[in-house]
Each structure stands twice: as structure tokens, then as C-alpha cells.
C-alpha positions as CSV (number, residue, x, y, z in Angstrom):
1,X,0.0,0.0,0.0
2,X,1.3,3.6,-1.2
3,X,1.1,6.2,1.7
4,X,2.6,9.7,0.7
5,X,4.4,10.7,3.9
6,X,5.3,14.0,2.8
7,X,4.1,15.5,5.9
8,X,6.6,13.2,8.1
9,X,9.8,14.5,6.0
10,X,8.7,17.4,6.6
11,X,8.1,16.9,10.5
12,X,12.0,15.4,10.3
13,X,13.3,18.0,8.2
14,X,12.2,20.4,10.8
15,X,12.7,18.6,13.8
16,X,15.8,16.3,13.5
17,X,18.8,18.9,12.2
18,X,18.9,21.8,15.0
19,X,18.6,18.6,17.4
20,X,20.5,16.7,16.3
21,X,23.4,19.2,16.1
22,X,22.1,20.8,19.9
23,X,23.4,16.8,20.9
24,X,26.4,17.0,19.0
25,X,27.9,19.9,20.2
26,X,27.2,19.9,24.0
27,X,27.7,15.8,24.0
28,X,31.1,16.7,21.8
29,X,32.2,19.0,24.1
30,X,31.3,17.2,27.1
31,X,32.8,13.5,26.1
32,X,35.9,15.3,25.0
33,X,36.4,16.9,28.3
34,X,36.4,13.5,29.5
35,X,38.7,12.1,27.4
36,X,41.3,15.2,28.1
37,X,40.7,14.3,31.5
38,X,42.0,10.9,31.1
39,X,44.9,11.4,28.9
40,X,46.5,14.6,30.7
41,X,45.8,13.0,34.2
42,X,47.8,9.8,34.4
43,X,46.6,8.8,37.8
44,X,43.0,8.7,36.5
45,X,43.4,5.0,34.6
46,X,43.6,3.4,38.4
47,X,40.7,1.2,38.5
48,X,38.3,-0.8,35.7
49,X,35.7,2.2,35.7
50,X,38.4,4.7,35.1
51,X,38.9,2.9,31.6
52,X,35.3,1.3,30.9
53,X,34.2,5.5,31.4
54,X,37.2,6.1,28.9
55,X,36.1,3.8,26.2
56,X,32.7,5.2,26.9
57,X,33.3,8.6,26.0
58,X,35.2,7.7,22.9
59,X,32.6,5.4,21.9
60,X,30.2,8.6,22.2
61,X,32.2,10.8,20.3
62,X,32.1,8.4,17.4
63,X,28.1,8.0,17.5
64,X,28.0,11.8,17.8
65,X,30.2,12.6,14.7
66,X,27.1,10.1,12.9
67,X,24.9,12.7,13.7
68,X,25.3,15.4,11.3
69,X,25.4,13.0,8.5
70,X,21.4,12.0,9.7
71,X,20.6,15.5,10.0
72,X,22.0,16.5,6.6
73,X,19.9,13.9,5.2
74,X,16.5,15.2,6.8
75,X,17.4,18.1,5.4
76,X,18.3,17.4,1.9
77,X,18.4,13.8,1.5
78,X,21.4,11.4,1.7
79,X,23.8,12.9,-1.1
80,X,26.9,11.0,0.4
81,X,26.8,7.6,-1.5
82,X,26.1,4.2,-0.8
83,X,29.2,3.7,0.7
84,X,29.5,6.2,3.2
85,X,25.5,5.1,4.1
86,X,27.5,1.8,4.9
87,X,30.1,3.2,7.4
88,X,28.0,5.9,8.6
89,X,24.9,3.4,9.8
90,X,27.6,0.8,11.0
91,X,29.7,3.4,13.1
92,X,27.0,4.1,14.6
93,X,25.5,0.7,15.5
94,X,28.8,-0.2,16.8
95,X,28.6,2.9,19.2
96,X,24.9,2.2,20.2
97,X,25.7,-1.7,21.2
98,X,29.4,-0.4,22.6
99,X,27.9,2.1,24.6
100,X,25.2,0.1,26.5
101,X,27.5,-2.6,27.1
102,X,30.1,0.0,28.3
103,X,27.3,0.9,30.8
104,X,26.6,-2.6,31.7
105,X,30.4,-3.1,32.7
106,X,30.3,0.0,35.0
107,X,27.6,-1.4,36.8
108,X,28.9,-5.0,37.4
109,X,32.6,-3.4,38.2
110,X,30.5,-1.0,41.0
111,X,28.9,-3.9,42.5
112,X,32.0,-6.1,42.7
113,X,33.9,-2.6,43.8
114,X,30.9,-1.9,47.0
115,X,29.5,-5.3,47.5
116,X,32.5,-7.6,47.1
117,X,35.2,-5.2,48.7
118,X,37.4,-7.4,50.0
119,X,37.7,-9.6,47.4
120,X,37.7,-6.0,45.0
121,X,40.9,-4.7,47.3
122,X,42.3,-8.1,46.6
123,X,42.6,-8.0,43.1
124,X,43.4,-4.4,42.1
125,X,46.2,-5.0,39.7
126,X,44.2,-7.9,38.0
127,X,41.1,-6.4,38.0
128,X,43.1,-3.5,35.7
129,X,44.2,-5.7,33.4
130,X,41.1,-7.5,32.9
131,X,39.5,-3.9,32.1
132,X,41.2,-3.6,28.8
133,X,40.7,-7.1,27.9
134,X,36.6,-6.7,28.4
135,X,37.1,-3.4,26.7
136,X,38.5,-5.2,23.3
137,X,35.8,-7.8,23.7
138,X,33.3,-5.1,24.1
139,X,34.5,-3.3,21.0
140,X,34.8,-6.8,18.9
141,X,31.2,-8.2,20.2
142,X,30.0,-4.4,19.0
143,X,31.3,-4.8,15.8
144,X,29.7,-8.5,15.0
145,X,26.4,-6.9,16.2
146,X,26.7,-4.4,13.6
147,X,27.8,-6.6,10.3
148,X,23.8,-6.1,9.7
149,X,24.0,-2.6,8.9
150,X,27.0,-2.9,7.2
151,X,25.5,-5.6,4.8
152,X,22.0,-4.0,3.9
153,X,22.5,-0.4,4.1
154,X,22.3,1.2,1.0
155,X,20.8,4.4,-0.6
156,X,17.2,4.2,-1.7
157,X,14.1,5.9,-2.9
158,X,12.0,3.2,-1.9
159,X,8.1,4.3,-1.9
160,X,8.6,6.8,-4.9
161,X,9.4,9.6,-2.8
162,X,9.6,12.6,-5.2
163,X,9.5,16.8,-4.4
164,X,7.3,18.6,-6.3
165,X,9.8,18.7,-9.3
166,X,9.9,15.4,-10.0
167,X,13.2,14.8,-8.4
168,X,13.8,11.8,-6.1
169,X,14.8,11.6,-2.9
170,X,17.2,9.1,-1.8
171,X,17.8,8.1,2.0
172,X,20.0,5.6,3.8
173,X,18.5,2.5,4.9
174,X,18.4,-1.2,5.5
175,X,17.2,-3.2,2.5
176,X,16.8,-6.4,3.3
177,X,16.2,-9.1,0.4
178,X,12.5,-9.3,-0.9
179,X,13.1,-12.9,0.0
180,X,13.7,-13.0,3.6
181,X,13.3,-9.6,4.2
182,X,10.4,-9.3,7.0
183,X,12.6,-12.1,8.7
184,X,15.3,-10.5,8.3
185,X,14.5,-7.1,9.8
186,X,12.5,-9.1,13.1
187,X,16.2,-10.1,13.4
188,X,17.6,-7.5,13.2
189,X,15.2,-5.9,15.7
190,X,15.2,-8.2,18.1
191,X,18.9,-8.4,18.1
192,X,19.0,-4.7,18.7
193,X,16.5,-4.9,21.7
194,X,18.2,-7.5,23.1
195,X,21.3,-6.4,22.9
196,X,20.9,-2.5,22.9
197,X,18.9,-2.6,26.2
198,X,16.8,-5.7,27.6
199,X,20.0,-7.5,28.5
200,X,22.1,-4.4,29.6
201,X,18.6,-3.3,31.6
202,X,18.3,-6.6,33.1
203,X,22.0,-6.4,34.7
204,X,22.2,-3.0,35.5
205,X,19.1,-3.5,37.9
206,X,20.5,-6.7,39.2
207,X,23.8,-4.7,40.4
208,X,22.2,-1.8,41.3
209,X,19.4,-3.0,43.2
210,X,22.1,-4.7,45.9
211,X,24.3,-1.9,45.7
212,X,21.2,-0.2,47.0
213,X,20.3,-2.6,49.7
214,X,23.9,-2.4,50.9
215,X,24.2,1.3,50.8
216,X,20.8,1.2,53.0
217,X,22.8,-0.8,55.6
218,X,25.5,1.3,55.6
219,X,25.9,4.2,58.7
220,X,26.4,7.4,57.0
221,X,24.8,10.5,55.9
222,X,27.2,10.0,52.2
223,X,25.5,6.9,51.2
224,X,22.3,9.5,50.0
225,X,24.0,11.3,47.7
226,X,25.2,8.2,46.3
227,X,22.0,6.7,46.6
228,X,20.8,10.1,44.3
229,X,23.5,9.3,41.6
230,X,22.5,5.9,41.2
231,X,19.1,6.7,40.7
232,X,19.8,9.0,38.4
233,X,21.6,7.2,36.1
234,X,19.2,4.2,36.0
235,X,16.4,6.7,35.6
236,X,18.2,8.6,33.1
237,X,18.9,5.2,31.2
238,X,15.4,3.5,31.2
239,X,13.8,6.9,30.4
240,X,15.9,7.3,27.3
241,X,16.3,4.0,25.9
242,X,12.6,2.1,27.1
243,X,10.4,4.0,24.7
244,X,12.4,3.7,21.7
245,X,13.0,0.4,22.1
246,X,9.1,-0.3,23.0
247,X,9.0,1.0,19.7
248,X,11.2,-1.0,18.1
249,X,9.2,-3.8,19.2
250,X,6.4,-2.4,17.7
251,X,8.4,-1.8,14.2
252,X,9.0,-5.5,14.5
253,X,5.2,-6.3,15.2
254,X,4.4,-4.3,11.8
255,X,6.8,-6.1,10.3
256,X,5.8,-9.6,10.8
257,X,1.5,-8.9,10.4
258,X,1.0,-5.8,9.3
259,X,-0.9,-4.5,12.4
260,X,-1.3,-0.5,11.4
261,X,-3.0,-0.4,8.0
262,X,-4.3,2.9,7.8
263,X,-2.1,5.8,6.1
264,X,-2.7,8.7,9.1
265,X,-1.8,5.8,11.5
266,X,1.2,4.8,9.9
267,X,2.5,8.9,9.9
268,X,1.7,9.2,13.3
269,X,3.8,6.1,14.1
270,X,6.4,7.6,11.9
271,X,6.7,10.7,13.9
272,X,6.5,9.1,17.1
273,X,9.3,6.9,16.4
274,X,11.4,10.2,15.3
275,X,10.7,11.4,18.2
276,X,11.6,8.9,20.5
277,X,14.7,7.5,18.5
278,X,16.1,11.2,19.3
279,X,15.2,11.3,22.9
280,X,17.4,7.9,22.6
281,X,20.3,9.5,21.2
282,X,20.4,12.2,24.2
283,X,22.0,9.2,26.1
284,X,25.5,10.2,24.4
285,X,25.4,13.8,26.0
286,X,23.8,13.2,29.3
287,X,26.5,9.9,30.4
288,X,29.5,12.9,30.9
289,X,27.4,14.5,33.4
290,X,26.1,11.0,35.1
291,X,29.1,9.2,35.1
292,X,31.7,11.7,35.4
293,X,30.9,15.6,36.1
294,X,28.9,14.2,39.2
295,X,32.1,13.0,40.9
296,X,34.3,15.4,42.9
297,X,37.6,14.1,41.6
298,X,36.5,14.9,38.2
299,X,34.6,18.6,39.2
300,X,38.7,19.6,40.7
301,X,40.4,18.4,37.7
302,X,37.8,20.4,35.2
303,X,38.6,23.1,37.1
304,X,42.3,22.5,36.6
305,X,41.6,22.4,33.6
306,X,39.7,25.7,33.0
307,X,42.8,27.2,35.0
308,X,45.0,25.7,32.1
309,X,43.1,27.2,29.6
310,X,43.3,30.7,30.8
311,X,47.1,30.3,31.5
312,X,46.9,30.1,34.9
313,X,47.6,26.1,35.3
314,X,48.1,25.2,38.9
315,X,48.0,22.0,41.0
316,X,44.4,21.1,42.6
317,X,45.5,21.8,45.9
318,X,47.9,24.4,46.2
319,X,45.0,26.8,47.1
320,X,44.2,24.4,50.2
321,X,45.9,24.5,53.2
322,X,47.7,21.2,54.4
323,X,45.6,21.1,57.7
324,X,42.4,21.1,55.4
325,X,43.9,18.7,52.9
326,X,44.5,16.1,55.7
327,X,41.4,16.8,57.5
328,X,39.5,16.0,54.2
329,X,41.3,13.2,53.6
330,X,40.9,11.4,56.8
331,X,37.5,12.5,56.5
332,X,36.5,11.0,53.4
333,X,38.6,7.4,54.2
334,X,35.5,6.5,56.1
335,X,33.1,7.6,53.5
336,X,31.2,5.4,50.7
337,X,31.7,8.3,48.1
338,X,35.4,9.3,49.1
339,X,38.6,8.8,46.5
340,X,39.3,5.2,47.4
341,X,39.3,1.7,45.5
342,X,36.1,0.6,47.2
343,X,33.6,3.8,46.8
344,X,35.6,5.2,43.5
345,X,32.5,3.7,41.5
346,X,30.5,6.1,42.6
347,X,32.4,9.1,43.5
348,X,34.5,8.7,40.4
């Protein structure tokens, strides 16, 4: 069944490019903050979520250099070739799956760090080590997810889309094979759900859910704020990536019986999965602030950093009188959100 969906591109044409480039820059600046961060401060690669957060904002930065290449083709259509359609859809597919199971690392590495301490204290060095081979694996798994949209993207003008001069519009898609393609796209789909966010979900509220219960149990007014951070990045995750993958589910649904018929229904579903697929990709600006800016260790180096900037470079602490120094130290030891190996999870 034709349905001329002119009134969708439009929507996107309007909706995705000053968006999509609002994410770029402030996720850009943010995840490459980070990554400064990390490679000017030597000390900060100490512990597995000091490199998982790493790899995290440079798998970021790649999905977010994706981004104006999708909003240049809301505006105008692809015009970049079939090849680049290739790269540009799998770069960013490795990003999405690397990302989320970046996220899923950080979580089981915090529950070993707070629930397991002992046995976390015990194997420091290893632990480090084992970082970067999970990282590579991550990466590798990430890639193998995303051979799909490296096989079937391709330009297309599929549906006869035209502008009122008669000339076509092409756009970068899947195109699966007329063969197997509703198979091959429930696949697809369900591998991306899976993947992307059921089995990352299911984990992350497995380790956070008894990091909770033994925060609870623990005997100070810190474990609140830490309490805050978690929820907010769980709440920040299922809120950004529950809805567009609901609707995923739904695209696969339509896929395998047809379940929305009518033309008006099928727009709306259209611009609702626009939508949502953008409040999806906000993910990649707000994990700098959730997993990083929230920390204080990270708050003193940007700072630092700043400092550097304006030519006035000085060490974090030679403001801060020595008394005050040790008497934050000590302090913070016995604290769940202070600078050591067993509360650097969350304090970061």
C-alpha cells in the first residue's frame, strides 16, 4: 500500500537537524572533556571504571560525529553515496551496542567494587588488566552486532518519494532481500532490543538493586548522595532508551502482520518513532554528566583544567591548606563516596 508521507519528512526536516546538532555539540564538548581528562591525568586510569568510562566517552564521540550526517539527510536527502550510508549506519551501530554494554560493565565493576570489597581490594592490579581485555571484547562483540547494517544499508528511494519537481529523494536505509526480508528485519530488531537494552537493563538493575540494599545498611549521611547518583543514572537510562525500544518492538510487530493499516496511522507512528529514536540519542550527552561531572575528583580536575586554559595552570591543591587537605582526607577514608578503590564507583 502507497502512503505519501510527505508531511513526516517534513516533520523530520524540521525537527531532527537543529537537534541533532544541539546533541552534537554539547555531548562533543562534554565526552571530550572526558577524554582530556583521562589522557593529561595519568593517575585517573587506576581502576576498571576509570577505563570502561574512557572507552565510553570515545565510543560517544564516534556515534555523535554520525549525527550530522542523519541530519544533513533530513534536510536534503542522503547525497553522500552508498558507501559512506554503509560506514555511517555501522559506526554508529557499533557505538549504540558499545555504549550500553560499556554501561553494563560499569555497573557489574561498582557492584564487585561496593559489594564484594574485600575480594575487589584483593585484586586491584588484575582487575586493571582484565579492564582492557573486556574493553576489546566489548568493541569486537560491537562490531559482529553491527555486520547487519553494514551488509544492507544502502541508498534508496524506496516508496517513490519525489519533491514537487519530479526529483527523487534518496535516504539511507536497511534493504533487506524481498526474500527473507520481514525475517530479516524481526532479526535485526530483536537483536538490537536485546542487545541495545533488555540485557544491559536486566543487569544494571540486578547490580544496582544490591548496591542499594547495601548502601541502605551502611551508617552514613554520604550513602544519600550516592544513593541520588544511582538513581539518576538508572532513571536517566530506562527513560531514554525504554520508549524507543518499545518502539522497536512495535516496528518489529508491523513487520511480521502488518498491524497499522491505515495511512494517518502509519505517519503518526512515523513521527512518534522520530521522536523517540532522538530522545534515545540524548543518552550520548547526558553519560558525561552521570558518570563523570557528578564525581568530585572529576569537578577539581575540570577546574584545573579551566585554569589551564586561561594560562593560569596550577596543581588542585595548592589553594588548600595542608591542615584542610588532611582533614579532608581522613574524613573522606571512612566515607562510601570518598577517592578510594572501594567507593571510586561512585564518586568517580
Amino acid at each position: 500500500m502507497m502512503c505519501d508521507r510527505a508531511s513526516v519528512r517534513h516533520f523530520r526536516a524540521q525537527y531532527e537537524p537543529p537537534l541533532y546538532w544541539i546533541i552534537t555539540v554539547v555531548g562533543g564538548v562534554g565526552n571530550l572533556a572526558v577524554v582530556w581528562i583521562y589522557l593529561n591525568f595519568q593517575r585517573r586510569l587506576k581502576t576498571m571504571t576509570d577505563v570502561y568510562l574512557l572507552n565510553l566517552a570515545v565510543a560517544d564521540l564516534l556515534f555523535l560525529v554520525t549525527l550530522p550526517l542523519w541530519a544533513a539527510e533530513a534536510t536534503h536527502s542522503w547525497t553522500f553515496g552508498s558507501g559512506l550510508c554503509k560506514v555511517n549506519s555501522a559506526v554508529y551501530k557499533v557505538n549504540l551496542f558499545s555504549s550500553m554494554l560499556l554501561l553494563t560493565c560499569i555497573s557489574v565493576d561498582r557492584y564487585i567494587v561496593i559489594v564484594q570489597t574485600t575480594k575487589a581490594q584483593n585484586s586491584q592490579a588484575a582487575r586493571r588488566r582484565c579492564s582492557r581485555l573486556v574493553c576489546v571484547g566489548v568493541w569486537l562483540l560491537a562490531l559482529l552486532l553491527a555486520l547487519p547494517e553494514f551488509i544492507f544499508s544502502t541508498t534508496t528511494d524506496k516508496g517513490g518519494v519525489q519533491e514537487q519537481d519530479g526529483v527523487h529523494i534518496a535516504y539511507c536505509r536497511m534493504v533487506f532481500p524481498s526474500h527473507v526480508g520481514n525475517l530479516t528485519k524481526i532479526l535485526v530488531l530483536s537483536l538490537q532490543v536485546s542487545m541495545g537494552f533488555c540485557l544491559p537493563f536486566l543487569i544494571m538493575a540486578f547490580c544496582y538493586s544490591i548496591i542499594v540494599a547495601k548502601l541502605l545498611k551502611t551508617r552514613n549521611f554520604q550513602k544519600h548522595k550516592a544513593m541520588r547518583v544511582i538513581l539518576a543514572v538508572v532513571v536517566a537510562f530506562v527513560l531514554s532508551q525504554l520508549p524507543y525500544n518499545g518502539m522497536l518492538v512495535m516496528e518489529a510487530t508491523q513487520a511480521t502482520n502488518m498491524t497499522i493499516l491505515e495511512c494517518d496511522s502509519i505517519k503518526r507512528f512515523d513521527v512518534v518513532g522520530q521522536v523517540l529514536k532522538s530522545l534515545a540519542y540524548m543518552h550520548a550527552c547526558l553519560n558525561p554528566f552521570l558518570y563523570v561531572f557528578v564525581g568530585v575528583r572529576f569537578r577539581r580536575d575540570i577546574m584545573q583544567m579551566l585554569r589551564c586554559c586561561g594560562c593560569q595552570c596550577r596543581t588542585p591543591t595548592s589553594k588548600i591548606p595542608l591542615s584542610k587537605t588532611r582533614s579532608t582526607q581522613s574524613s573522606t577514608r571512612a566515607t562510601v563516596m570518598s577517592d578510594s578503590e572501594t567507593s571510586q564507583a561512585l564518586s568517580l
